[in-house]
Every structure is written in C-alpha cells, then in structure tokens.
N, C-alpha and C positions, 0 to 999 in steps of 0.2 A: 668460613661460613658467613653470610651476608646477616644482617639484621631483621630481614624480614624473611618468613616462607609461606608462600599462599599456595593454595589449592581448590580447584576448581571440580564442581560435581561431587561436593559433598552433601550428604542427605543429613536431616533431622526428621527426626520421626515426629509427627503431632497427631495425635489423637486418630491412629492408625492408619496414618497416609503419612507417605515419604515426599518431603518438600527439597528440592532439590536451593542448591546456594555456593557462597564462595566464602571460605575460610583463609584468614591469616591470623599468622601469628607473630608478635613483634616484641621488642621490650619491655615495653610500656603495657601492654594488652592485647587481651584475644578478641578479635574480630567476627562475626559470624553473619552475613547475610542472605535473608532469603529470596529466590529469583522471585518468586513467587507474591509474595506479600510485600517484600522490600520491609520486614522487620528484621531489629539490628540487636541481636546478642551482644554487649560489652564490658570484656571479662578482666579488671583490672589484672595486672600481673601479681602483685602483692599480695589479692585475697586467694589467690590459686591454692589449695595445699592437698592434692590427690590427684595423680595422671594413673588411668588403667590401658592396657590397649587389649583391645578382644578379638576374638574371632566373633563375625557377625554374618545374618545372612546376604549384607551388600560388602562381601570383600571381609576388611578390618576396621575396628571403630574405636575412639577416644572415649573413656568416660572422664569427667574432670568435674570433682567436688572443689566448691569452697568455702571458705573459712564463715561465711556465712550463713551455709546450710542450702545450697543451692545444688541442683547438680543439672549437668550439662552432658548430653549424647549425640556424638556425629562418628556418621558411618560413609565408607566408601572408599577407603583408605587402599593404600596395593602395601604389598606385602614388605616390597623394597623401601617402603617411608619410613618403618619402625625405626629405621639405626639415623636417620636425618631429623627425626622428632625428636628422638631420646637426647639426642646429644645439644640439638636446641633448648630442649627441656634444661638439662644438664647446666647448661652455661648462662642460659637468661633468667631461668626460673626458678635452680634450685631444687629442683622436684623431679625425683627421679618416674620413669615411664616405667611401671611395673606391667608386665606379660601376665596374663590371668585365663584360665580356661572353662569354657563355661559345662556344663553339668549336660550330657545326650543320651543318660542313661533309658529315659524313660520313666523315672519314676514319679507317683504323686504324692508319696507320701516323705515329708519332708518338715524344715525349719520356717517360719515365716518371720524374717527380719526387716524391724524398724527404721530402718536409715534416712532419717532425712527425710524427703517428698517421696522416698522412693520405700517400697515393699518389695523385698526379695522372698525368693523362694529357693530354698537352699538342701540341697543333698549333698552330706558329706561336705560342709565348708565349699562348695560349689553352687555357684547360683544357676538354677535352672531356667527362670523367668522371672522379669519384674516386673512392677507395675508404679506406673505414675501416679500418686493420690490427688494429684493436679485434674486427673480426666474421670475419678467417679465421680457421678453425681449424686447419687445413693448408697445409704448403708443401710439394710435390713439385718435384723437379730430373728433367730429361732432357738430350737432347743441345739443343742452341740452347731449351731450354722451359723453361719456368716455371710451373707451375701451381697454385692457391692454392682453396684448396674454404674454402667459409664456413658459419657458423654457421646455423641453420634457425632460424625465425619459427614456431610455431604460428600466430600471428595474421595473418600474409601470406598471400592468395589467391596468390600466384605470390613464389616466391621463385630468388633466383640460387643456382647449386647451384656452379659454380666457374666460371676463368677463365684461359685459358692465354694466355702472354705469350713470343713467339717472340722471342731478344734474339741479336742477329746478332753472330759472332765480333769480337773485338777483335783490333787490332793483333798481330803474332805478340812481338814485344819485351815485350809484355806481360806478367809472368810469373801476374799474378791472372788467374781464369774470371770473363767477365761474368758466367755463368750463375749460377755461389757468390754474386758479388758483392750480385747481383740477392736469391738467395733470404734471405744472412745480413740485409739490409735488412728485408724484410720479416719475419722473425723477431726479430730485434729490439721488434720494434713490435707482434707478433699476439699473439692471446690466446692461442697453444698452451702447454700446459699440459708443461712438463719435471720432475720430479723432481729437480731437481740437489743435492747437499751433503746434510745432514741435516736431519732435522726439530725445528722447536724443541721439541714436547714432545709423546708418544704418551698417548694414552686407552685402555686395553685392554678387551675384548669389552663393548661397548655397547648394552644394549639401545632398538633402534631402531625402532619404530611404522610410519613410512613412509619411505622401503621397509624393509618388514618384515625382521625379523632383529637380529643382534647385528654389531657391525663393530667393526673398530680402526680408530682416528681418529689420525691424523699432522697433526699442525700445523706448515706450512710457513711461511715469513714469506708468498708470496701466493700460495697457494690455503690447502686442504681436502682430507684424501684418506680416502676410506673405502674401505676392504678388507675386505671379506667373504669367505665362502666361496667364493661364487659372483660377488658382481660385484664391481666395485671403481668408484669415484667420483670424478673430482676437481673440484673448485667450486673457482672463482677468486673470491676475498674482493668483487671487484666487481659479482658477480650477487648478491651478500646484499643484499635491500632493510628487512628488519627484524629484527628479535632477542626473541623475549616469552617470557618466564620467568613460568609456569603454575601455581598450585599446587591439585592431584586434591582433591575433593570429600572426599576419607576423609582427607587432611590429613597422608596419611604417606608421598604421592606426590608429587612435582615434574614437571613437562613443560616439557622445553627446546624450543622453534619455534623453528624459520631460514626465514625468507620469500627464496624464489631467482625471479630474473628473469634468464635464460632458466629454465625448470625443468632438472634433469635428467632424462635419460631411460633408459628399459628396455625395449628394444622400442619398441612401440606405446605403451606407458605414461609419460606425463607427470607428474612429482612438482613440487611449485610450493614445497612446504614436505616440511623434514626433519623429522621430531619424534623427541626422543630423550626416554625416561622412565627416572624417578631414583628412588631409595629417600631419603629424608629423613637414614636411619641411614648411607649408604654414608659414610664416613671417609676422605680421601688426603692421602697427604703427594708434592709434583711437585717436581721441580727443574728448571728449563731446561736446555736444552743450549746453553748462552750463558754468554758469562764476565756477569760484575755489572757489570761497565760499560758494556760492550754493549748489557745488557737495559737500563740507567738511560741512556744514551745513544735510546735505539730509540725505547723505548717508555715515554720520560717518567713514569716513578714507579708505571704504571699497574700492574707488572708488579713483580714481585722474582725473585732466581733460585731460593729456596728459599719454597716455600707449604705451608698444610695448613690441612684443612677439609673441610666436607663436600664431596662429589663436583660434583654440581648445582652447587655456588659458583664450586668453581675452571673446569669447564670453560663457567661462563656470563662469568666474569673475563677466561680468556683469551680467548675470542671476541668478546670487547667489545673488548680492545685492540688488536686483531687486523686486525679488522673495521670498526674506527673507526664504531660505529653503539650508539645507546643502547637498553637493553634494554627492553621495556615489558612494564609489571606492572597487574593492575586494581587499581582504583579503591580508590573507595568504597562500592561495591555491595556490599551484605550478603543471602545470600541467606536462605530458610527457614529451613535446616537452621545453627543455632548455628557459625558462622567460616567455612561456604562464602563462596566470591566469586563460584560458579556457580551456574549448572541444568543440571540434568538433562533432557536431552528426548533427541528423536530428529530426524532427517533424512535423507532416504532411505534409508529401514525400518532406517537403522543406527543404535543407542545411542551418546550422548555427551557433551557438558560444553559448552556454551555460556555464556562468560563476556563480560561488558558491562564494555568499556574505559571510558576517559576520550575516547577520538576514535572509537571504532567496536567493534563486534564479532568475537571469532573464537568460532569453534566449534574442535574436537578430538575423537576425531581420523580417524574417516572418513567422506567425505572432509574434510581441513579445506579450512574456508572462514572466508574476515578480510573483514570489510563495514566500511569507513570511513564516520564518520557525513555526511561532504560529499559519497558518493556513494549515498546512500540520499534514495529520493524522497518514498516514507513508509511506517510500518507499521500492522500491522491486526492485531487480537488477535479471533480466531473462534472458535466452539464446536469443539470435539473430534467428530467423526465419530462415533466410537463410545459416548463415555458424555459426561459432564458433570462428571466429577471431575477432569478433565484440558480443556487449550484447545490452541490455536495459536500460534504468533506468526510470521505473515507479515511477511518484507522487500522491500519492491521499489522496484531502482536505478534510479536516475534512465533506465538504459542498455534498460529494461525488460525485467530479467531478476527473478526471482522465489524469493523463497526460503524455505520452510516448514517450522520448528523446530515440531516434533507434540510430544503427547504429556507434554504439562508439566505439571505438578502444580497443582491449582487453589490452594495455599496462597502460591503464587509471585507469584499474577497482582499485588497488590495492592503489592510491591515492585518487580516489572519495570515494572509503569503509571507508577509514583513517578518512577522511573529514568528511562524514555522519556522523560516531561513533564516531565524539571530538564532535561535537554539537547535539547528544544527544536523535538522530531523530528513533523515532522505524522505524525497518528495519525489514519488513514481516519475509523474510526467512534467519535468521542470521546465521543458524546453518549450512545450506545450503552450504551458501557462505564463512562461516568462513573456513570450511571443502574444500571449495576447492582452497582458500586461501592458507591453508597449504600447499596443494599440486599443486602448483603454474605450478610444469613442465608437469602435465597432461594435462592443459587447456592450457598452454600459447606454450608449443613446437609443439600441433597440427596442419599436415597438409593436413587432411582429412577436407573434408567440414561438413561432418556427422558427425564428431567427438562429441563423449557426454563423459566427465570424468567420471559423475555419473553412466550413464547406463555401463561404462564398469567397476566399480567399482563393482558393484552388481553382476554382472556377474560373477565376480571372486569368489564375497564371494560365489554364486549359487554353481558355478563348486566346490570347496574345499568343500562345505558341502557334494554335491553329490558323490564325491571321499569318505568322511568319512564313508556316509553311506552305500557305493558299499564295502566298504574292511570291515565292519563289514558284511555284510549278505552275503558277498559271499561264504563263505562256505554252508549255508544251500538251495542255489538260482542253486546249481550247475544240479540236474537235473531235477527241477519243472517248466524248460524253454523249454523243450522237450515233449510234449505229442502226440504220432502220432493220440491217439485215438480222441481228440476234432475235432469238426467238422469247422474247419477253412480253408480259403484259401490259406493263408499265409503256416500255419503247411503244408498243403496238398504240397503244391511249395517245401518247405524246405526240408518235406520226398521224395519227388521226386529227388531233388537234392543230399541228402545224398545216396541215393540208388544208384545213378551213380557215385556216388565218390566213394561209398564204394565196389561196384564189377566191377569199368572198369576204375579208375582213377589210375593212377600212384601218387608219390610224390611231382611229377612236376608240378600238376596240369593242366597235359593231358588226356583225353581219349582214349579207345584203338587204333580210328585211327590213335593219334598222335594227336587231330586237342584241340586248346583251347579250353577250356571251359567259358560259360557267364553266372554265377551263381551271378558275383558280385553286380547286381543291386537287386536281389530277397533278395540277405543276409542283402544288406543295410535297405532294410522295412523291414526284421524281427529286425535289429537293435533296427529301430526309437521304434517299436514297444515295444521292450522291456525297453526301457527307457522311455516308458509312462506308464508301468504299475502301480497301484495302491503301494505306501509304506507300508511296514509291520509295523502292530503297533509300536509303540516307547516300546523303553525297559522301564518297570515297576520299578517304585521305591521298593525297600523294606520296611513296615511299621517295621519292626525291626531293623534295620539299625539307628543308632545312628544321634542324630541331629547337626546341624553345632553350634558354637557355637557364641553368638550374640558377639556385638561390645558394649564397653562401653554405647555410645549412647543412643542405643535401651534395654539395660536394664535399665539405666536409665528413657527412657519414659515409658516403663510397667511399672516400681513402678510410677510413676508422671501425669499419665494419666489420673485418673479417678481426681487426683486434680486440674489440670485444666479443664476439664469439669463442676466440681463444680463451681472454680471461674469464669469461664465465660459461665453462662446457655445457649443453644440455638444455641451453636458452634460448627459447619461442621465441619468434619472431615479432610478438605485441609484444615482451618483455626487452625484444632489442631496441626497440622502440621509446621505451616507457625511458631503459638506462643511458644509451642516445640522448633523453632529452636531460636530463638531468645532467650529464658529462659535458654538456653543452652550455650550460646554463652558469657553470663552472671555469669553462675558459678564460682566460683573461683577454681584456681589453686589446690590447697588442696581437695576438692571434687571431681574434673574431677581424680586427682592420688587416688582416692579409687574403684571408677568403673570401672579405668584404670586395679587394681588389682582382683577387681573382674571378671575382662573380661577376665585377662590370667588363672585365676584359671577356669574359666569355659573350654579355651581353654585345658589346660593341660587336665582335665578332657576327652574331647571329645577324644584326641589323645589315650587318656587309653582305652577308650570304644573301639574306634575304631580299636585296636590294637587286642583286645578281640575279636570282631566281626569278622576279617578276621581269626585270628586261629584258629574260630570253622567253615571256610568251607563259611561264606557269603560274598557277594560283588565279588564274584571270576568270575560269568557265569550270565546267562540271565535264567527267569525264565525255557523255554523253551529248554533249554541246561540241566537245575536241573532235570527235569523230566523224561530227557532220559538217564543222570546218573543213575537214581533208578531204570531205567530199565534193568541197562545190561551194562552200558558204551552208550558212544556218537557215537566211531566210529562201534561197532560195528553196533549200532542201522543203524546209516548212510547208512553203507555199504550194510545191510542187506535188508535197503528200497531202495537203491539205485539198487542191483540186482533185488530186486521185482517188480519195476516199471519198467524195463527194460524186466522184463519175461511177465512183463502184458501186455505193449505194443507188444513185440513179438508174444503171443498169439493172441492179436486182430488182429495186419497182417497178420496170420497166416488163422485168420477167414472171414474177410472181402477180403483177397486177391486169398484164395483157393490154385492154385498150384505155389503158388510163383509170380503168375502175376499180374502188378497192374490194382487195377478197381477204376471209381471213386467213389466218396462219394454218385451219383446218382443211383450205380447199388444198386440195394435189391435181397438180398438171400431167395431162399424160405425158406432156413433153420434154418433161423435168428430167436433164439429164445429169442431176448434180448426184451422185450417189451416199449413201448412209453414211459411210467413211468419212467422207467431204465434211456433212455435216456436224460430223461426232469433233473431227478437228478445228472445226467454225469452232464449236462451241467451244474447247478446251483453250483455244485462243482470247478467247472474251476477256476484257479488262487487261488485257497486257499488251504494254505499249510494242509499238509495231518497227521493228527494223526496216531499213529498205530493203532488203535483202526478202523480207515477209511480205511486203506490200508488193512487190514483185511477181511472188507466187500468186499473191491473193489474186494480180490483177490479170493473171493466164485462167486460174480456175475459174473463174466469176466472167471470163467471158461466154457472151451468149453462145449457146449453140444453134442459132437458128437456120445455118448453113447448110448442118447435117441434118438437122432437122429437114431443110426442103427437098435436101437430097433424096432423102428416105422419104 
C-alpha cells in the first residue's frame, strides 16, 4: 500500500448544499479541499481519535472526530474503498474504521445527544439525523419547546428554515428546566453571535466601499461588528475565507478585502466581500484593551498592547491575528502605468482595478469578483466592440460561467499575455494573439476606430493572390471579356459605348461635338463584373512529373509505421502521430545521421529526375497551352481565334443591326433564321472558354443566311 490515497468527487455537506472537493489521506494528515471555495480542511494525524463509515444518501461517508472536539463529514465514497480506508486507517493511524448504521425506522420520538458541535438524534442507540450547531443561528424556548432556526444557503435549492423539539417535563425533584437545559446545550455550541465583555480594540468611522458607507469596527476575540447608521453587522472570524491587502492605481490609496462565506446580508442583497479603503497618510496610534500578558499569551507575539502606524497596517495586523488567515498581496505583475500592480478596465458598465495574483484574480470593487487560477478553464483576449485602442479579457470557469473585463487599454495587452502565459493558463486564441503580438505596429499605431490588423492582413494576402492569378491568365482572358452577341445589359451599354468611341471619339476622350463623354460609371459595372466572374480551373498537376523528395523523418515513419501499430493495438492515427514524434525525439545521434543520408541521396536523386523531365519538354506550360502547341503553335492558334471571334461578332452586328443601325436586343427579324435551340446553347456556352473544335461549330452556325434568304 502506498503512503498516500486520494480521492476525487468527494462532497462535504455546508449548511445544506453539497460542495464537491479532493480528499487525501497520508501519514502525516488529512487533507480536504474544496473545488468550490478552494478552502482547506487540515487534519493532523495525531489529533485523529474516531473513524465511522455510514451509509449515506451520496453513496458511503466518513465521519472522523478529534481529539479536540471537532468533527469532520465527507461523503461519496463506493462501497469497495471501506477494506483500502480501514486498513490505511489501521496502519498509519491506529484507528480502527468502525461500520455504523443509521436509524430509517421513521420515528420522531427519540434521544437527543450532546456530542461535540454535533446534536444527534437517536432511536435505539441509532442515529437518525444530526444537526451541526455550527449552522443555528437561533435558539427559542417555549413551554415543553425548543426551537432552533438555522442559517440560510444561497447555494441550496431547498433549505431547512427551523426545527422544533418538544422535551417532555422532568422529574418534579428536579430543580433544573429540561427546556433551559436543552436550549443552554445548544447555545453553547451555535454560531449565535452575543456581544459579551468588551471589545479588544475599535476602528472609528471607516470608509467602507461594500456595503457602502462609513462604520465603526469593534474587534471582538471571535467575531466582527460593524455599526453604521443604519445597519450594524456581525461576521464571526470563521466565515472569513481570505484577507488581500490592495494597493489603488494612484498609489496614495490602499484597499482592505475580507472574502466571507456565508456572505452577509441586507435584505435581498448578498455581500461575499467587505472592502474597506485607506488613505496611505492616515497615521494611528491603538492600544488594546488587554493587559500585555494576555495579548503575549493569546496572540503569540503577533500582537502587542501599544502600536502605531499607518491606519491600513494596523487594522490589516490585527485581522490577521485575529482571523488566523494570511493576507494576500500581488505579485510581480508590473502594469503600464510606472508601479501599478493593476488595470484599469471595466465589468458590468462599472469602472474598476483588476489586479493579477500569484494564484488568481480579483477585481474591485463593483462588483468584486476573486477568479482562482485552478478554477479557470481558460481565457481569450478579444477586440474591443467599439474601437481598437482598447480589447477584452474573457475568463471562463471551469463551472461555465463567464467573465468579461472590457475596456483595457491596448498598452496593457503585451504584459497581461506575458503574465497569462508564465502561469500557464490556456489561452483560447494563442495563435491569434501571438501573431499580432508580433506585429505590434499594426494594432498599437492605429488611429482609425475601425481599425482591424487581421482583416487587413487577409486582405493583402487576397489582393497578392489575385494579382498572381490575373498575370497568369491574362493572356488567354484577353478577348473572352468581349462578346457583343450574349444577351446582356451590361455588354449591350458597353457595345453602345464602344461604337461611339470608336466612330465619333477623338483621343481626348471627346465626342464630335467637342462635349465630354460619361462612360465612366457603365465601365466601372462591367469592371466589378468581371472580377466576379467564376476562376478557371487550377492548373493540373502532371502524373509524370517526378515526386519531391521526403525529409529524413517521414522515411523513417513509413518504414516504422506498421510497428507501432503492432505495439500499440487500437491506435488513432493523431495518436500515431503524437508516439512517432516522441520515438523520434529518442533516436540516437548515429541513426537520425543514416536517414539523414538517406534523405539526401533521395534528394539528389529527384534533382536528376527532375532535370530529365524538363529537357524532354515537361513542367514548361499548362496542360491547355500543350494542346495548342500540337496544333500549329500557341500564337498562332491565339491569333487566329482571336480574328475569328472578332469576324463572328462582326457578322452577328452585321445581322441583328441590318444597315449599320443599332436596334435593340427587343427588335425580331423576320429573317432571323437562328432557332430557339441555337440560342438556349449560345447562352449555356457563355463564359466558357472556347475549344477550337467549338469555335468551329460556332463559326458554321453564326453564318449569315442571306443566301437562303434571297432564295426564298
């Protein structure tokens, strides 16, 4: 058996809500944390003296008293851990795992047992329910009653609101009330909150952030009492779960945070965190209300009876000793602005100071919000809504809730990235932001408010592809963009206007009477037009054209391939990938230099092939280029279709326009002997380059019929 046993998805019950966490146990101590709060149960091994194991209704549960009067309950257990506990128990602890079954008779009438924090309720030496005197809040007396009201759960769907306990008279010789008996037991034990004796030391009118306002602060040995005008406060030192000592952006501010579990409350209003803000210059001199031995007694040195200093120090001192909880300060984060530890952003439309811990995040101070970094799933740094001088920084928990710090200053981004990626936090879009990281003067010199790095990035690559492809086809593209005969309105406008350029225009771009011409808007839609048209296929690879030749690497995993598949049955092909590289990574020196040589003899090889292949005539042209070679040459060909389609078109004007005048696309010739058919194939032809084998046909059908015309 190992030293340690953990286990994962164990619940602790708080104040009728199951907090789910991870439990281990070791020699030394039991460990207990929760996902949820990130507070840490730690149970020396020594004070251990009671293990029970139950049946419960999440599975099996531990109870474990100790020797201090403490008790401790975790649930979630399977059935098969009892014999792996007991026997850990057994050998590290000394404490045997006793098996205990709990009471489902139904009944109410029963024993009510003392133990500890804890009140059982007992049929038959069987405990039916118990109850934590940790979560009343209240004890009422009546005549034979008892009734006890408990603390409220935001986090509970259904909580217990109280519990009355009918306690039947005692003996009349008796001179105690069971009923007292009963209630001083449980107050003993409950969290209610008395005021008794004096306080150890007051804070007078405190400026306090949330809940807003100014309060006197009473420091009791265990609570907290705040007294305002209007409400007053008391926090018992055990809902304090953290303490962080803040220092404001302008450097001449302090902010004290108390992280509380339960929050308190105001109404309908839930406070989770107190913030209290400090002037740097405030000056005090405190004295306890303690003798000097007391305070050196109590509170072990922590503390003296006579202090002074600034305000901010002493009352973060004494809540430290107080509170038995360590304060936390940031880091090492350095922000823009010369000794910040912060940013400046925003979060729900409200302004505030977002500073980056050593284990997570708080914001301050409305609302505050603390983002531990073990419950963050990961974050995403996004454009600003409105301009680009400013970004985002999305959090989101593991629990999938979401949290978005607006409005940051873009001089920040390149230290918060720093920060993110030393502590190790997945970052949505790294590739993203790495990229324009690099190129820091696109995003940071802009002063467009529209301004996008990325989209004008793309953009670029767009137009430089598009220029590649425009200067490869432009030779063949040169007169497949002119067809007068298609039936369009654009071409129709275009022929119109080429006719007036071509018999009444000057070079000046006048017409006969001298007067300008307004073609420029008609030319600009046939522009757009032609740079929407459809791309001509991509040029065809050659299957005989010689292959590249691999990298050491990849010849290496084609011979290695099928033997890792063997050794590991049932393995994806990204997993043969992932073990591939890692196997690789592994070879020695002396191996990697033999596929090294085998890689260049491959390479030399290709350059031989390749050398071959170009001086018999391949790789030189496009297949479409080869074809008009074997027929006669390229330019010929060109030229020859180039006159063709220009006599074709000339013919059709010649046809549809009669004595040289123009008509439009609506007049019909009686003479028109081109049939429907004809033209249903004209048009399914449009925009597809022309074989000679089509230019052919085109240039039998598109001859005039004038012949048969005279005939007839």
């Amino acid at each position: 058996m190992g030293d340690t046993l953990e286990f994962n998805e164990i619940y602790q019950e708080s104040k009728g809500s199951w907090n789910d966490g991870r439990l281990r146990f070791s020699k030394q101590n039991l460990v207990y944390k929760s996902s949820k709060t990130g507070k840490v149960d730690n149970i020396p091994a020594a004070e251990l003296s009671q293990a029970t194991w139950r049946r419960v209704c999440l599975g099996h549960g531990i109870k474990l008293a100790t020797s201090s009067g403490h008790v401790y309950k975790y649930d979630g257990f399977r059935d098969t851990d009892y014999e792996r506990i007991s026997e850990f128990f057994k050998a590290n602890y000394k404490v045997e795992l006793t098996e205990k079954d709990m009471c489902v008779k139904g009944w109410n009438w029963g024993t009510a047992k003392f133990s500890g924090p804890l009140l059982s309720f007992d049929v038959n030496d069987s405990s039916v329910f118990e109850i934590p005197l940790a979560s009343v809040s209240q004890c009422a007396t009546g005549k034979n009653e008892v009734t006890l009201e408990f603390h409220q759960n935001d986090d509970a769907e259904v909580s217990l609101m109280e519990v009355r306990f009918y306690v039947p008279p005692g003996p009349a010789d008796e001179g105690a009330d069971p009923v007292e008996a009963f209630a001083a037991n449980v107050l003993s034990k409950a969290d209610v909150i008395q005021a008794t004796g004096d306080a150890v030391c007051v804070f007078k009118e405190l400026q306090c952030l949330t809940p807003r306002g100014r309060y006197d602060i009473l420091i009791y040995p265990a609570f907290l009492h705040l007294h305002g005008k209007t409400f007053d406060y008391k926090i018992p030192y055990t809902t304090v779960l953290r303490l962080f000592l803040l220092p404001h952006k302008d450097q001449r501010q302090m902010f004290f945070v108390i992280s509380l579990d339960p929050p308190i409350k105001q109404g309908q209003t839930r406070y989770h965190f107190l913030i209290l803000l400090f002037s740097k210059e405030e000056e005090l001199r405190l004295t306890l209300n303690m003798s000097e031995e007391e305070v050196e007694k109590r509170y072990e040195g922590k503390l003296s009876k006579n202090m002074s200093g600034s305000l901010y120090e002493m009352v973060s001192r004494v809540m430290k000793a107080l509170v038995n909880r360590k304060i936390t300060v940031p880091g090492n984060f350095q922000g823009n602005t010369p000794g910040a530890q912060c940013i400046t952003c925003s979060y729900k439309a409200q302004s505030g100071l977002l500073y980056p811990l050593e284990r997570g995040f708080i914001y301050v101070h409305k609302p505050p919000v603390h983002l531990r970094f073990e419950e963050i799933s990961c974050v995403n740094f996004a454009r600003g809504t409105t301009t680009t001088r400013s970004f985002d920084f999305e959090v989101e928990t593991k629990q999938g809730n979401q949290f978005t710090f607006s409005s940051i200053e873009r001089e920040e981004y390149g230290k918060l990235f720093d920060f993110v990626n030393a502590k190790k936090l997945n970052i949505k879009n790294r590739g993203f932001k790495e990229g324009m990281k690099s190129k820091n003067n696109e995003y940071s010199d802009s002063d467009e408010d529209q301004h996008d790095a990325y989209l004008e990035r793309m953009k670029a690559e767009g137009k430089i592809r598009e220029e590649g492809d425009g200067s490869n086809d432009s030779d063949e593209e040169t007169d497949e963009s002119f067809n007068p005969g298609e039936e369009s309105d654009v071409a129709e406008e275009y022929d119109s206007n080429a006719s007036v350029s071509d018999s009444g225009s000057g070079g000046d771009g006048t017409d006969d009477e001298g007067k300008k011409k307004k073609p420029a808007k008609k030319a600009k839609v046939v522009k757009e037009r032609k740079e929407r048209k459809p791309r001509k296929e991509k040029k065809q690879k050659d299957t005989n054209a010689p292959k590249r030749p691999m990298s050491s690497y990849m010849l290496w995993l084609n011979s290695s391939r099928e033997r890792i598949k063997s050794e590991n049955p049932g393995i994806s092909i990204t997993e043969i990938s992932k073990k591939a590289g890692e196997m690789w990574k592994q070879i020695g020196k002396d191996d990697k230099e033999g596929w090294d040589r085998k890689a260049e003899e491959a390479k030399k090889n290709y350059e031989k092939a390749m050398k071959e292949y170009r001086e018999n005539g391949g790789g030189s042209s496009t297949p479409a280029k080869k074809e008009g070679k074997k027929a006669g040459g390229k330019k010929e060909d060109k030229k020859a279709g180039g006159k063709k389609r220009r006599s074709d078109g000339g013919e059709k004007e010649k046809e549809q326009g009669g004595n040289d005048s123009f008509k439009s696309r609506e007049f019909i010739s009686s003479e028109e002997s081109s049939s429907e058919g004809e033209r249903k194939k004209a048009k399914k032809a449009k925009g597809k380059p022309k074989s000679k084998e089509s230019e052919e046909e085109e240039e039998v059908m598109t001859t005039p019929p004038s012949s048969e015309a005279d005939s007839d």
